[in-house]
Structures are given as structure tokens and as C-alpha cells.
C-alpha positions in Angstrom: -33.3 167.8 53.6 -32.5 171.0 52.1 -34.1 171.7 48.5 -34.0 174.4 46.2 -35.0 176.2 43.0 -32.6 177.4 40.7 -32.9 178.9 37.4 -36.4 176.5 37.5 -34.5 173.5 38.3 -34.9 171.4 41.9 -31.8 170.3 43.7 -32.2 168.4 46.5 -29.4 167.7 48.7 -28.6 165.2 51.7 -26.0 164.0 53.7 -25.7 161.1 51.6 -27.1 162.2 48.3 -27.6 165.3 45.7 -30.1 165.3 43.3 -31.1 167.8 40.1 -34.4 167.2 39.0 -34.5 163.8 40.8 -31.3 162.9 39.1 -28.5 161.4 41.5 -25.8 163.7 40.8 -22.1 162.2 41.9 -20.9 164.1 44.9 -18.1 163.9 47.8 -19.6 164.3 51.4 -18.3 168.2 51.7 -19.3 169.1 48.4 -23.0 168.1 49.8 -22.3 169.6 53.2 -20.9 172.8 51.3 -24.0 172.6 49.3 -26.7 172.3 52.2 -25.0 175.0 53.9 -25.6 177.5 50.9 -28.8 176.2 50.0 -30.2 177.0 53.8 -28.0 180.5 53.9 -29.3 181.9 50.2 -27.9 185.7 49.1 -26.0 185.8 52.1 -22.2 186.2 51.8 -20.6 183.8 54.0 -16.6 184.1 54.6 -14.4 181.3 54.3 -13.6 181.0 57.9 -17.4 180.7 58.5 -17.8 178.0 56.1 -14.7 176.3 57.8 -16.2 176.0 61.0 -19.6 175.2 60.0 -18.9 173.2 57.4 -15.5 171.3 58.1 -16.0 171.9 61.5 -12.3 173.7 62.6 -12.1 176.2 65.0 -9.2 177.7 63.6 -9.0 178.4 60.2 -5.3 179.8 59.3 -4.3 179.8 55.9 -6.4 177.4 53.7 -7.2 177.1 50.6 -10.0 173.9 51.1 -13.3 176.1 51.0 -11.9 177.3 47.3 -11.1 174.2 45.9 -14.4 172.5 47.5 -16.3 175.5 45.6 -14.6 175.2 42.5 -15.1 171.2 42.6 -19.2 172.2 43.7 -19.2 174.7 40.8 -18.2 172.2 38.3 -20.6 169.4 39.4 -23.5 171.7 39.2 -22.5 172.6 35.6 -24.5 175.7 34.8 -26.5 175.8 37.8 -22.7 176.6 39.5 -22.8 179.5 38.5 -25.2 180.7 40.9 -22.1 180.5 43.7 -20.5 183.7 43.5 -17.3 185.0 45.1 -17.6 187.7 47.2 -14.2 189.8 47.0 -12.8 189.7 50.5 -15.4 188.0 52.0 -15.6 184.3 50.8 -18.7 182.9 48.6 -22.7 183.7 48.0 -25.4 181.5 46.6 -27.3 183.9 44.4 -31.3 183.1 44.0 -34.0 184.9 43.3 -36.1 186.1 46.7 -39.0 184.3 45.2 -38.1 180.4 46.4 -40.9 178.1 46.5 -42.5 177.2 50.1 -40.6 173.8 50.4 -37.3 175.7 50.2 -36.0 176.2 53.6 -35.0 180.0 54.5 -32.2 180.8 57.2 -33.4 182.1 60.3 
């Protein structure tokens, strides 16, 4: 399960369910698999073609424009808290949080 801290606030997020603060949050399955896969890769920019194939799974990515309408959909969900996904200007997308998590919040090795 991947959790998080941002801007003081816990998000919790599985396969099957997100939570802020404890508070099921509606979600679609690759809004939560977009979400894990930020929560786990925190400050790091991650391109769109990587978020393709780890996230959706396709080996090739060609033109597409799922990742950004997944991420806008994620951004609105999370209401403030979506601003923390920035874009990254020719790159893709970046979950911004401070370098201070909590223990429980898994780090990408």
C-alpha cells in the first residue's frame, strides 16, 4: 500500500481504494495506479512514455494523450492536494513533496 503526506494530509492509496485522511475518495482503477506510481517515485520527473508502460502497461507509446487526461482527472479528484502533480515541460509529470516524508511513506529505490 503506498501512503503519503501532503501538505499534512495522509493519502493512502490501493489497487482497489484511495483514501484522504481515512476518507474513501471515488477513483477509477488508473487514476489509483497513476497515483501509487507517483506516490512511490516522489520529486522525480517521470515522462509520459514511462508512465505508459508502467502504468498502462504498453510497450509502445506513439502519440497519446491518456497519461494527460488521467492526470488532469487525478488532479481534480485530489482537489487541492492536485496541485502537488506538476508538469514537467518536455518531460511528462512530477509529484512535488517535501524531502521530509514520514517513515511509513515508501521511498523509490
Amino acid at each position: 500500500m503506498a501512503k503519503f503526506y501532503l501538505e499534512g494530509v495522509l493519502i493512502s492509496c490501493t489497487e482497489q481504494q484511495l483514501t484522504v485522511n481515512g476518507q474513501p475518495l471515488s477513483s477509477s482503477s488508473m487514476e489509483r495506479k497513476l497515483l501509487r506510481f507517483f506516490l512511490t517515485h516522489p520529486n522525480t520527473a517521470l515522462s509520459r512514455e514511462l508512465l505508459l508502460r508502467e502504468v498502462w502497461g504498453y510497450e509502445t507509446a506513439g502519440v497519446t494523450r491518456t497519461v494527460d487526461t488521467h492526470v488532469k482527472s487525478l488532479r481534480a479528484r485530489l482537489g487541492n492536494l492536485g496541485k502537488q502533480i506538476s508538469t514537467v515541460r518536455g518531460v511528462g509529470y512530477r509529484l512535488d513533496s517535501p524531502e521530509d516524508q514520514p517513515e511509513c511513506c515508501p521511498r523509490a529505490s
